[in-house]
C-alpha positions as CSV (number, residue, x, y, z in Angstrom):
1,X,-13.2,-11.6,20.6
2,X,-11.2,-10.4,17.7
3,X,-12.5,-12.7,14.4
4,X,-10.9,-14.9,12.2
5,X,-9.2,-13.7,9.2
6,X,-11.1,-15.0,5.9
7,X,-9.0,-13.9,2.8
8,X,-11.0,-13.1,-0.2
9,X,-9.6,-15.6,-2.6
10,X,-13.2,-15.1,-4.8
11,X,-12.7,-11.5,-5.3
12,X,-9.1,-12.4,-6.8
13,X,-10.7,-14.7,-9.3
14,X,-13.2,-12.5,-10.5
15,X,-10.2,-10.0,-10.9
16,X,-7.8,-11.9,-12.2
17,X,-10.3,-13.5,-15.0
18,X,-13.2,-11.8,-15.3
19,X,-13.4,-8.0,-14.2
20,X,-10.8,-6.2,-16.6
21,X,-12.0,-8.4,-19.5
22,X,-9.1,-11.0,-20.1
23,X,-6.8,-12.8,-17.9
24,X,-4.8,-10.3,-17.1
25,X,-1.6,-13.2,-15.0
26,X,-1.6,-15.3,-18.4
27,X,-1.1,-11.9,-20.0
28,X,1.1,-10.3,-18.0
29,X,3.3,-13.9,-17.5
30,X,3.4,-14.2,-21.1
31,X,1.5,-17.5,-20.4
32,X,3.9,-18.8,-17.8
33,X,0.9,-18.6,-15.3
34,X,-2.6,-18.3,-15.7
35,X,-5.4,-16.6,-13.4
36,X,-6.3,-20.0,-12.1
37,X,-2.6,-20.4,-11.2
38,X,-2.7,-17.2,-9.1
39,X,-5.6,-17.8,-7.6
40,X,-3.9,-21.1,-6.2
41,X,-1.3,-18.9,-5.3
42,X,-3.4,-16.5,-2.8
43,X,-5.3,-19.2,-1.7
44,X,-1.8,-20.7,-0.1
45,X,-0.9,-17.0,1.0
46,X,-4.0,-16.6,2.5
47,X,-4.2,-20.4,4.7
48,X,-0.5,-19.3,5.7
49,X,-1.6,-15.5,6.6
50,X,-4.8,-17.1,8.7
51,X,-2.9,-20.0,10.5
52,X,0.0,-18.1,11.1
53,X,0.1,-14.2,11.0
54,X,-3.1,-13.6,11.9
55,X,-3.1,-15.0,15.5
56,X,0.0,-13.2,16.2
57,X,-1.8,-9.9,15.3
58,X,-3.7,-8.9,18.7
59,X,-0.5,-10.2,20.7
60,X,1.7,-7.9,18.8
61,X,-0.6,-4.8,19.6
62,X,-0.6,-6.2,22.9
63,X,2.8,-6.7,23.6
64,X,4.6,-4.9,20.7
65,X,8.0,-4.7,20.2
66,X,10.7,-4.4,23.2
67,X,14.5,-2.4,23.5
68,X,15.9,-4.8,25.9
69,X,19.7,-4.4,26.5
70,X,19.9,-2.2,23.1
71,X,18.6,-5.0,21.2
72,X,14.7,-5.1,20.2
73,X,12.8,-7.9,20.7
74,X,9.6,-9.2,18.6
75,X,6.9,-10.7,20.8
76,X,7.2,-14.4,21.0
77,X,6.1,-16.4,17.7
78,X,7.2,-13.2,15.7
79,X,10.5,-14.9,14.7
80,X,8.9,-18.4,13.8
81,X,6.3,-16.6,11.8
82,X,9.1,-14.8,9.8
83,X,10.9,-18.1,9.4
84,X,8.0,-19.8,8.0
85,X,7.4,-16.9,6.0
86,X,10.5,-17.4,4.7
87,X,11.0,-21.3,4.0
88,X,7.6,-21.2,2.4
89,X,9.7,-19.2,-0.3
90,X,6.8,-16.1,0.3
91,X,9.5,-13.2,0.8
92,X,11.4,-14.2,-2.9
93,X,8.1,-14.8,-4.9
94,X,7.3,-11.1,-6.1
95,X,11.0,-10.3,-6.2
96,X,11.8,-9.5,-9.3
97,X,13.1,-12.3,-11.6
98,X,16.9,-10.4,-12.4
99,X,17.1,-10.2,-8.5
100,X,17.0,-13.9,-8.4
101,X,13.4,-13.9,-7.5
102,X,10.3,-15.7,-9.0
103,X,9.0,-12.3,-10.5
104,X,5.4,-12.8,-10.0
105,X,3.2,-10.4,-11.9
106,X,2.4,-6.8,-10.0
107,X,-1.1,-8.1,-9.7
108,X,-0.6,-11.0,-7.8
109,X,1.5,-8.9,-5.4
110,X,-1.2,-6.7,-4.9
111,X,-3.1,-9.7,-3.8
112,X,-0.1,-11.0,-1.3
113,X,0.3,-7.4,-0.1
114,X,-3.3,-7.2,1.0
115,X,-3.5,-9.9,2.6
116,X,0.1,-10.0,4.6
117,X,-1.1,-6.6,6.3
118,X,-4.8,-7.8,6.4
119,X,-3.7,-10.6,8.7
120,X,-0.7,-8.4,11.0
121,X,-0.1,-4.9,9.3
122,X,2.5,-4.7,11.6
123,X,5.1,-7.9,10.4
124,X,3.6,-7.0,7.0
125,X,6.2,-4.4,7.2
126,X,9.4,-6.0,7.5
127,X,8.3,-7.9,4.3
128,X,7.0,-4.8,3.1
129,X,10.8,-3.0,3.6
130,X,12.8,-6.0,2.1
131,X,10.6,-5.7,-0.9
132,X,11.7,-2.2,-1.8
133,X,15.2,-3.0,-0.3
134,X,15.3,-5.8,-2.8
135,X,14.0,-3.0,-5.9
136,X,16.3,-0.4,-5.0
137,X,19.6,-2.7,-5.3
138,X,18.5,-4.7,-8.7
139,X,18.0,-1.3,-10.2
140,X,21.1,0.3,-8.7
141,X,23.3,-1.8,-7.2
142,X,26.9,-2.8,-8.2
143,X,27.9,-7.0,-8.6
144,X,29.4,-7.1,-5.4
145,X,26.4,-5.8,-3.6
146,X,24.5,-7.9,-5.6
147,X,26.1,-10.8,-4.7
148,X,26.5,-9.9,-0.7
149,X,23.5,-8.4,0.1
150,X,20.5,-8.6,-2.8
151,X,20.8,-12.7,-2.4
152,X,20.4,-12.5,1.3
153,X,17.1,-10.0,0.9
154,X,15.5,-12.1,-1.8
155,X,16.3,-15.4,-0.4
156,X,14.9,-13.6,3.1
157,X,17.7,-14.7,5.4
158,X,18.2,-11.0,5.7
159,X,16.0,-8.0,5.9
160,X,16.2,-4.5,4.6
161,X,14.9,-0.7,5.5
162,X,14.8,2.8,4.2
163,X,17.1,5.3,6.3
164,X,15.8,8.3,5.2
165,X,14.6,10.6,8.0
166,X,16.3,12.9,10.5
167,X,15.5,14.8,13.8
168,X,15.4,18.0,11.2
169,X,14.6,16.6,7.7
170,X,11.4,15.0,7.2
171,X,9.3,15.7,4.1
172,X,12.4,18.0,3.5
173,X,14.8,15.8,2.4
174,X,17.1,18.1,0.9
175,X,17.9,18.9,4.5
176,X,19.4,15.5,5.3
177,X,22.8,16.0,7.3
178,X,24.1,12.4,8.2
179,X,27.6,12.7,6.2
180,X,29.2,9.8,4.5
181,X,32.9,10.6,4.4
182,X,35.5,8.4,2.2
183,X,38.1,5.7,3.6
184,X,41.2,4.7,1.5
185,X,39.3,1.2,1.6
186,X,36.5,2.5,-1.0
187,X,34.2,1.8,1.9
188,X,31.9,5.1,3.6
189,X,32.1,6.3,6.9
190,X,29.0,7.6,8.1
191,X,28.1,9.3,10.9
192,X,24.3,11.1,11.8
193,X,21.3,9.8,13.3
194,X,17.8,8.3,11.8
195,X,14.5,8.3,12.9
196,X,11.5,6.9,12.6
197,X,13.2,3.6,10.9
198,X,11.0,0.8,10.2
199,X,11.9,-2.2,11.1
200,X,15.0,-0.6,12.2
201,X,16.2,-3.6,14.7
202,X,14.8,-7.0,15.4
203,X,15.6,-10.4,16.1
204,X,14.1,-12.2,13.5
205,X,16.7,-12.5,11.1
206,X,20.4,-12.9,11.0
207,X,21.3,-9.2,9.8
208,X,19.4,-5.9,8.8
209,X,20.7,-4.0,5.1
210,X,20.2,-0.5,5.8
211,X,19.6,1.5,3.0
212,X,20.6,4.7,3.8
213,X,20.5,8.7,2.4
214,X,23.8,11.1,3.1
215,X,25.5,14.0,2.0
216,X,29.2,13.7,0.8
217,X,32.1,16.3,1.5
218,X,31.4,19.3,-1.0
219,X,28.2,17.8,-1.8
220,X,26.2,20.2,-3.7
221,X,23.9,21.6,-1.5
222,X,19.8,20.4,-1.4
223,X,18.6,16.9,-2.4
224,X,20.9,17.0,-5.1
225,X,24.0,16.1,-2.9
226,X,22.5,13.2,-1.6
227,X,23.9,9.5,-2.3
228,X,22.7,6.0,-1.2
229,X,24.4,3.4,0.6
230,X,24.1,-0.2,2.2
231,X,25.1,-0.2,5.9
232,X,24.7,-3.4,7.6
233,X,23.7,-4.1,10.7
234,X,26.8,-6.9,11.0
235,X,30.0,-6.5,9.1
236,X,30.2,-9.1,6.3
237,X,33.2,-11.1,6.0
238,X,35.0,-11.8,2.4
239,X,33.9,-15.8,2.9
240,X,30.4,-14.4,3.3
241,X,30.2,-15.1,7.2
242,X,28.7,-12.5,9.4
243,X,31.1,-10.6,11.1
244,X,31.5,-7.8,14.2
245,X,28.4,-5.5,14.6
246,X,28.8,-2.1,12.6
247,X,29.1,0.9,14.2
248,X,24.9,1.3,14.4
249,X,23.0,2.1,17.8
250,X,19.3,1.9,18.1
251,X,19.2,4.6,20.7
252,X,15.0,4.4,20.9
253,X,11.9,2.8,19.7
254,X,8.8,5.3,19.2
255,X,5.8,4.2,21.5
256,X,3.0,5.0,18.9
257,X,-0.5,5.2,18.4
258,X,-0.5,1.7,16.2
259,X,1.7,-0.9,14.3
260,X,3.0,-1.8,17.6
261,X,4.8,-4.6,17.1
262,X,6.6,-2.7,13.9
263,X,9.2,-1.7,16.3
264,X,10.2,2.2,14.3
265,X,13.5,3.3,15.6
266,X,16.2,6.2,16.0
267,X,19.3,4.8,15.1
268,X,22.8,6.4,15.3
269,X,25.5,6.2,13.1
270,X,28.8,6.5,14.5
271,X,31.4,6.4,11.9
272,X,29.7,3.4,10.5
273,X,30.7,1.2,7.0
274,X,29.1,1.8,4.6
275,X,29.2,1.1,0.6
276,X,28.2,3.4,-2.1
277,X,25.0,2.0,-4.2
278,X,24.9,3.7,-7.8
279,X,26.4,7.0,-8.7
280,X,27.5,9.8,-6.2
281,X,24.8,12.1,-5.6
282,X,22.4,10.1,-7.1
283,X,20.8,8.9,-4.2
284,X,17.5,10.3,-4.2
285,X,16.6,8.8,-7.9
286,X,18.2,5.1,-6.0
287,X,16.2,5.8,-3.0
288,X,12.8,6.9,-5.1
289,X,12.7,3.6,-6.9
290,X,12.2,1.9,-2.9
291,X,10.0,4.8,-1.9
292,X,7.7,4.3,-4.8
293,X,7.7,0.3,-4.2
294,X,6.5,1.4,-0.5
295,X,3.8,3.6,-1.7
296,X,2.0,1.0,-3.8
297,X,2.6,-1.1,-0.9
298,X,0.7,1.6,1.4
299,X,-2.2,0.8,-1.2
300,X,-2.3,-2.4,-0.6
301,X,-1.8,-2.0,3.8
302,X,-5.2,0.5,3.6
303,X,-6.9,-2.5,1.8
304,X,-5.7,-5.1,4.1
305,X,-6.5,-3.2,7.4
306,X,-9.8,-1.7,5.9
307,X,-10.4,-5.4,4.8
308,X,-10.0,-7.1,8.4
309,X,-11.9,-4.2,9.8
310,X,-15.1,-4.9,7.7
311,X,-14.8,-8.7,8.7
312,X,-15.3,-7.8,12.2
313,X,-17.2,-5.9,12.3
314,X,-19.7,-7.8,9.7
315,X,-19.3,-11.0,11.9
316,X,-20.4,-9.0,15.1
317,X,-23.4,-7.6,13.2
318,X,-24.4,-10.9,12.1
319,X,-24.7,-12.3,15.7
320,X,-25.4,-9.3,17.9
321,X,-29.1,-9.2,18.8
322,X,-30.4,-5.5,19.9
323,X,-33.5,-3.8,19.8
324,X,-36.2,-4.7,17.2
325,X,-35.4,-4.5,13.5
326,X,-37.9,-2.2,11.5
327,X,-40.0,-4.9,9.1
328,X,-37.7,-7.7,10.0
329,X,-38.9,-10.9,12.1
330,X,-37.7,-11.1,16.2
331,X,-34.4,-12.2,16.6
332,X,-32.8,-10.4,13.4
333,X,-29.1,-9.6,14.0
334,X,-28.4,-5.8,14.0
335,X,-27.1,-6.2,10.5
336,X,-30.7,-5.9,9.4
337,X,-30.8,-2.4,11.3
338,X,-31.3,0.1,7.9
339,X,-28.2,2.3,8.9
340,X,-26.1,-0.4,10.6
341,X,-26.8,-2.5,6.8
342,X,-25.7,1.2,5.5
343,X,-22.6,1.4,7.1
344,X,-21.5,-2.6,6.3
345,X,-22.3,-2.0,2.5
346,X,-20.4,1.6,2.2
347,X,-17.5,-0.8,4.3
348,X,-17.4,-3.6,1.7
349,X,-18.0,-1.5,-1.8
350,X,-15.0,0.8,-0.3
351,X,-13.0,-2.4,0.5
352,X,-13.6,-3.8,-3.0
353,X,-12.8,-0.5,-5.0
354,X,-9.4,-0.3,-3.4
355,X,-9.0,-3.9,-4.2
356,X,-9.8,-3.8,-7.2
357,X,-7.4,-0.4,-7.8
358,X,-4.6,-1.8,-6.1
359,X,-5.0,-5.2,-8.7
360,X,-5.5,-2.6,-11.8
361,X,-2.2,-0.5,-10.8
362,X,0.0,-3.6,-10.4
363,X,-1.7,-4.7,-13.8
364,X,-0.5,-1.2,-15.2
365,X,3.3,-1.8,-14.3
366,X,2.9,-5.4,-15.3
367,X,2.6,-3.8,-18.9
368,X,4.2,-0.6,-18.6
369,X,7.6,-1.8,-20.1
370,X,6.1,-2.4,-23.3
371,X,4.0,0.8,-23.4
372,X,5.3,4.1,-22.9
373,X,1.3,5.3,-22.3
374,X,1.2,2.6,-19.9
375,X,3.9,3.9,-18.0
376,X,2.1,7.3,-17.6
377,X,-0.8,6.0,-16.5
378,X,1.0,3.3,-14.0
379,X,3.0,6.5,-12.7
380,X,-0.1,8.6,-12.1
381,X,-1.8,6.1,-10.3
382,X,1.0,5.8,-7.7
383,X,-0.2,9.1,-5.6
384,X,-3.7,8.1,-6.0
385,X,-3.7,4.8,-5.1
386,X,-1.5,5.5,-2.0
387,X,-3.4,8.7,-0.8
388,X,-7.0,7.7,-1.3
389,X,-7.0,4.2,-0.3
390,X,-5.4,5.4,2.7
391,X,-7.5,8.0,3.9
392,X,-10.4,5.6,2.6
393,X,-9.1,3.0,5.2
394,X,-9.5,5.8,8.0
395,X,-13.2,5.8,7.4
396,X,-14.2,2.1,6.9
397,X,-12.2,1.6,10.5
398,X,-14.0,4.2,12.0
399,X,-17.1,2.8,10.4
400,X,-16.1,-0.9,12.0
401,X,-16.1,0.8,15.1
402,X,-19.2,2.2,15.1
403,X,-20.9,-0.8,14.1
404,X,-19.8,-2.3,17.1
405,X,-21.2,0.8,19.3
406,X,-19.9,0.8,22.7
407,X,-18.0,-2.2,22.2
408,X,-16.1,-1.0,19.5
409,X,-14.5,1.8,21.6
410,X,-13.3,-1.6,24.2
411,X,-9.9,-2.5,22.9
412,X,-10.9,-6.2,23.6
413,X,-12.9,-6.6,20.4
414,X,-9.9,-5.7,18.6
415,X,-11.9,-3.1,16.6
416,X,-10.1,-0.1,18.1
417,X,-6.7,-1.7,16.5
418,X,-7.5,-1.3,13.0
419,X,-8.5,1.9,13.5
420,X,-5.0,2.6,15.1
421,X,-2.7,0.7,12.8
422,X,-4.7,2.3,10.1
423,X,-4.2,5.6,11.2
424,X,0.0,6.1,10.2
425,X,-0.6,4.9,6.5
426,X,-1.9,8.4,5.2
427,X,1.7,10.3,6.6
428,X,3.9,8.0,6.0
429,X,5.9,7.6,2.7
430,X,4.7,10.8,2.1
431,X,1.7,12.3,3.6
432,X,-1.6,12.5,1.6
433,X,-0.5,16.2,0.9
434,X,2.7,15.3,-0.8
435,X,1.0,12.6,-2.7
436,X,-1.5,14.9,-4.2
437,X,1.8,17.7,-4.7
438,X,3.3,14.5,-6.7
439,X,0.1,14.1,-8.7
440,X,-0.6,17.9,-9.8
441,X,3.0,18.9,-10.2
442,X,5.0,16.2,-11.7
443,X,1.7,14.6,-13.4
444,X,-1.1,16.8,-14.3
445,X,0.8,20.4,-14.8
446,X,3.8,18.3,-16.4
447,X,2.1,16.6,-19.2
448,X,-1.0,19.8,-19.7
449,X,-3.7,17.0,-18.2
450,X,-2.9,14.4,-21.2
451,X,-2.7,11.5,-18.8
452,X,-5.8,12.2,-17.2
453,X,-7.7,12.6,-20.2
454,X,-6.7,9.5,-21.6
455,X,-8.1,7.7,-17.8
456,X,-11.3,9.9,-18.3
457,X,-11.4,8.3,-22.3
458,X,-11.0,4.8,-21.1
459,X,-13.9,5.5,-18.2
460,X,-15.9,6.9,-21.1
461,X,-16.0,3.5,-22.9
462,X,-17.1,1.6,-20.1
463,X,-19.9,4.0,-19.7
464,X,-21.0,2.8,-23.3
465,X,-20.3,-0.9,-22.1
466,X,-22.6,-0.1,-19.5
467,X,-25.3,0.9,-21.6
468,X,-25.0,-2.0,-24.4
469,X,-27.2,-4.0,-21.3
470,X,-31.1,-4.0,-20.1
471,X,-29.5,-4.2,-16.5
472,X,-31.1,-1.8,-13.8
473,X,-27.6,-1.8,-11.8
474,X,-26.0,-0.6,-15.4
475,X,-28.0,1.8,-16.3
476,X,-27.2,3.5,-12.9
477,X,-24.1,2.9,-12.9
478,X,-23.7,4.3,-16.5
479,X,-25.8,7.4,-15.3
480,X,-23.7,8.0,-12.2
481,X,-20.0,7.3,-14.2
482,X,-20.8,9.5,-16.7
483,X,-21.6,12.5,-14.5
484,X,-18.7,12.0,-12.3
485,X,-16.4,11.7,-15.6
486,X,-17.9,15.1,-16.4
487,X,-17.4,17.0,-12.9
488,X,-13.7,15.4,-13.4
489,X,-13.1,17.0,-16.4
490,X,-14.2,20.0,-14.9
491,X,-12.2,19.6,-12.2
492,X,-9.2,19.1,-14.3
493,X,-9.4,22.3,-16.7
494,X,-9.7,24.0,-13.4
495,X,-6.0,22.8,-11.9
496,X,-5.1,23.5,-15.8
497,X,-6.2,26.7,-14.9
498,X,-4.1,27.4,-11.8
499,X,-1.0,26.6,-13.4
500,X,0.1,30.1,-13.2
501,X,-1.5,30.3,-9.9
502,X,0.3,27.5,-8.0
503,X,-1.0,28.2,-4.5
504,X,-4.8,27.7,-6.0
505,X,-3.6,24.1,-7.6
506,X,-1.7,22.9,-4.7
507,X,-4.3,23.7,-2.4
508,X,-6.8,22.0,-4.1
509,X,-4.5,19.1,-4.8
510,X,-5.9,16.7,-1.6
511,X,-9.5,17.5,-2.9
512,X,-8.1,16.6,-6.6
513,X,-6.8,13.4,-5.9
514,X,-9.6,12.3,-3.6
515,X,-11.6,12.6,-6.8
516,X,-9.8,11.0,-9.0
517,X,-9.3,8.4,-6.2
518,X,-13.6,8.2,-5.8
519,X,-13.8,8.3,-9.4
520,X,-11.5,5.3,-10.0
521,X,-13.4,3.1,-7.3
522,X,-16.1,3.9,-9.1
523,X,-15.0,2.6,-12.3
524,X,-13.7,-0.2,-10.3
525,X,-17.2,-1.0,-9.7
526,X,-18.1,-0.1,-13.3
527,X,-16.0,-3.0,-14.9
528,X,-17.4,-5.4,-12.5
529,X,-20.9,-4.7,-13.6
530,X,-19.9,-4.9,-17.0
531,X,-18.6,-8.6,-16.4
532,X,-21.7,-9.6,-14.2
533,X,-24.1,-8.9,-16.5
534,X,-22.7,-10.8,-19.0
535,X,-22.7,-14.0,-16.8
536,X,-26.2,-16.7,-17.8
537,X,-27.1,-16.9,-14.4
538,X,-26.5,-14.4,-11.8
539,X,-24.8,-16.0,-8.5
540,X,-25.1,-15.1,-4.9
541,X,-21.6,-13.7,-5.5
542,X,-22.5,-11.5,-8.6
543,X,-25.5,-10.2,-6.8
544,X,-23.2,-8.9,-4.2
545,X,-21.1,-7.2,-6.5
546,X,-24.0,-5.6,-8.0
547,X,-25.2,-4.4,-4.9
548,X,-21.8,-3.0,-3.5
549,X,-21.7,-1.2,-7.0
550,X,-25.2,0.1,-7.1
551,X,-24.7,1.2,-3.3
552,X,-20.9,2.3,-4.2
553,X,-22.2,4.7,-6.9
554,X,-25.2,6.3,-5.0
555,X,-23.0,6.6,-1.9
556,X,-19.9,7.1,-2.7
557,X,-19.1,7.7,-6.3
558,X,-21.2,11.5,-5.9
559,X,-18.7,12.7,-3.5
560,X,-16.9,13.6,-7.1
561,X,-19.4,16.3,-7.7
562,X,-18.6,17.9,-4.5
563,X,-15.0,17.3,-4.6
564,X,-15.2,19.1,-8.2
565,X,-16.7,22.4,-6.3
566,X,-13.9,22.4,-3.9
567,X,-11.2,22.2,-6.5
568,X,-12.1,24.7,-9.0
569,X,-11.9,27.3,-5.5
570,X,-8.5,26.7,-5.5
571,X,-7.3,28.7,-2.5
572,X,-9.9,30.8,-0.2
């Protein structure tokens, strides 16, 4: 009963050309590509991700993923999937281009990202993993490591995860205990356990390059004694062939709510090899650079999962027949129901404001190099983006399931599953808490609110954008942008206000970045007004985006004015 997977290659167009006011590929390719070009490019992703991830998706939740004989094992297909994933050069086309990859643009990533985990959230992952893996070791990594391991994770024949958690160091990493102790070799031996590892084990690929956190003998104590290191799952020979199994046990896999098919494990370390990536205790600035990869990829798994969850759940409105719909003829769907039409429009303008956020981050880092500003803004989008669209994605898959009714709450219409795979992405890579920790302390407080102000500036201008049209939908939207721009500020010079009264700021941290996070979707919506209304002819597909924005900003968008209330109480 679950439905197909459409992916929504129109949306990407109007992103990629229209919505931010120039092609944002042809400028952030320097020309090499064009917005027509990525289009192409997620229309491929997405036939792929349809035909071949997306029918895997129900039997991984079904099945999930198996310790058999201290080995895990993927349901069957998962390996040919990753295979094809693989020769259809997919896991080395947003590598970056001085890792040997094709480098494509952060906003055509954003589009792959959604709609990998829109189609199987859950072997999105893995990809997901080798991605950071890949990010970490081109930023850190010596020649050597280069050239053993970053080849292999670009080209896909091997994957990579993010060792970072222990039995008694979570958030806490400064509490991290696995010790890496030196051989005469210049190899690590390391010794400690790790749990809740991604992608920790499989048998989809050849090997698994572990990135993992330690502590060194006379370490100083705290994060600050950490270093980073590649531990393979199988030794690598000097000709480059694959060698003895290191010293690595999965001892478990977690039986979880969701994702089952991600198999997370707890993996031992028993005097394993290991190699030193970057400087001693510098491992938490290696391991940020793959933790900050993952957390704009969280982004893009809320979108994905909210995304599959309002297809459903539209696609059983439009043929379910129940009851009599007020003013409509017999035989209208329940789609036509007012509230059930309610919850399917707050569904899609949600779905297209994180969208649209996720494409306008990866925009950001496209130009941040050049742009010091850029940077900022790029930086303080990272704890937004991750923390709203994720907690966002709990309440549009809660919403699919109550557009089903009864049926929803019957794991058969695969409705339920969303709901459950979407359900880890606000904890982990740092919970919405210690997003919204990241966003006061390290960006607001830091920089006195300069950032912010420069976002509430830019939002500012598109009001006036807004208002240069005799458009009903942009007036309102102008109206309701404004407003929420204003309750923002207020909102800000109130966390400005707690900064010698850090319990009041960081409790009203979650309720500051959902604001910000509502606000931007709202903007979102904003800039696509702006560029429908300048259209000749309105489409069927402009009318829709008018009518997710107008709905977005009455429904949505005013949640500011209460979130602004709850800030400025700081701590009660």
């Amino acid at each position: 009963m679950t439905a197909a997977y459409i992916p929504p290659v129109a949306d990407y167009a109007f992103l990629y050309s229209e919505a931010f006011g120039r092609d944002i590929v042809a400028a952030a390719s320097e020309g090499a590509l064009s917005a027509e070009d990525a289009v192409e490019i997620i229309a491929g992703a997405g036939e792929f991700a349809a035909e071949v991830l997306a029918p895997l998706d129900r039997t991984g939740d079904q099945v999930g993923a198996q310790l058999v004989d201290g080995q895990v094992r993927l349901p069957e297909g998962f390996a040919a999937a990753y295979q094809a994933l693989v020769e259809a050069g997919w896991v080395g086309a947003t590598a970056p281009e001085s890792a040997g990859g094709d480098g494509l643009p952060g906003s055509v990533a954003a589009g792959l990202g959604e709609i990998w985990n829109a189609s199987n959230a859950a072997f999105a992952l893995c990809w997901m993993l080798g991605a950071g893996a890949i990010h970490a070791l081109d930023a850190a990594a010596s020649e050597e490591l280069r050239e053993t391991y970053l080849t292999k994770l670009v080209s896909g024949e091997w994957t990579g995860t993010m060792n970072l958690t222990e039995p008694e160091a979570g958030t806490d990493l400064g509490a991290i205990r696995t010790m890496a102790t030196p051989r005469e070799d210049g190899t690590w031996s390391i010794s400690g356990q790790k749990i809740f590892i991604t992608w920790g084990d499989h048998d989809i690929a050849d090997n698994i390059v572990h990135l993992v956190l330690a502590r060194t003998p006379d370490a100083p104590d705290g994060a600050r004694g950490l270093s980073l290191f590649v531990a393979p799952r199988l030794m690598v020979e000097p000709d480059g062939s694959l060698g003895e199994r290191n010293r690595i046990e999965t001892v478990a896999i977690e039986h979880k709510l969701g994702i089952h098919a991600s198999p997370t494990c707890v993996l031992s370390y028993e005097e394993a090899t290991g190699y030193l990536v970057g400087e001693l205790h510098g491992g938490l600035a290696g391991m940020f650079v793959m933790m900050n990869s993952a957390r704009v990829g969280m982004g893009h798994q809320a979108t994905g999962i909210a995304d599959r969850s309002y297809q459903g759940a539209a696609e059983y409105a439009a043929g379910r027949m129940q009851g009599r719909v007020l003013d409509r003829p017999a035989g209208t769907p329940i789609a036509e129901h007012p509230d059930v039409r309610r919850i399917l429009h707050s569904m899609s303008s949600q779905v297209f404001a994180m969208r649209a956020l996720s494409v306008f981050v990866g925009d950001l880092f496209d130009r941040a190099d050049a742009d010091a500003d850029v940077l900022r803004m790029a930086e303080l989008f990272v704890p937004i983006l991750k923390g709203w669209a994720s907690e966002e994605a709990l309440r549009v898959t809660s919403d699919g399931i109550q557009v089903y009714g009864g049926m929803g709450f019957i794991e058969e219409t695969g409705a339920a599953q969303h709901y459950r795979d979407a359900r880890i992405v606000p904890i982990y890579e740092g919970t919405t808490a210690i997003q919204a920790n990241d966003l006061i302390g390290r960006k607001v407080l830091r920089d006195q609110g300069a950032t912010v102000a420069a976002l509430f500036e830019q939002m500012e201008e598109t009001v006036t954008a807004l208002r240069t049209g005799d458009s009903g939908v942009g007036t309102r939207a102008a109206d309701r942008l404004e407003r929420a721009v204003v309750a923002a500020r207020q909102a800000t010079e109130a966390v400005l206000g707690f900064a010698d009264a850090p319990r009041d700021a960081y409790a009203a941290s979650v309720p500051y970045l959902m604001l910000l996070g509502t606000l931007a979707g709202g903007w979102m919506h904003a800039l696509a007004v702006v560029a429908v209304v300048g259209h000749a002819a309105v489409e069927e597909s402009d009318a829709a985006r008018l009518t997710d924005a107008d709905f977005y900003g009455a429904h949505h968008l005013v949640r500011v004015h209460a979130l602004a209330e709850t800030v400025a109480a700081g701590e009660v």
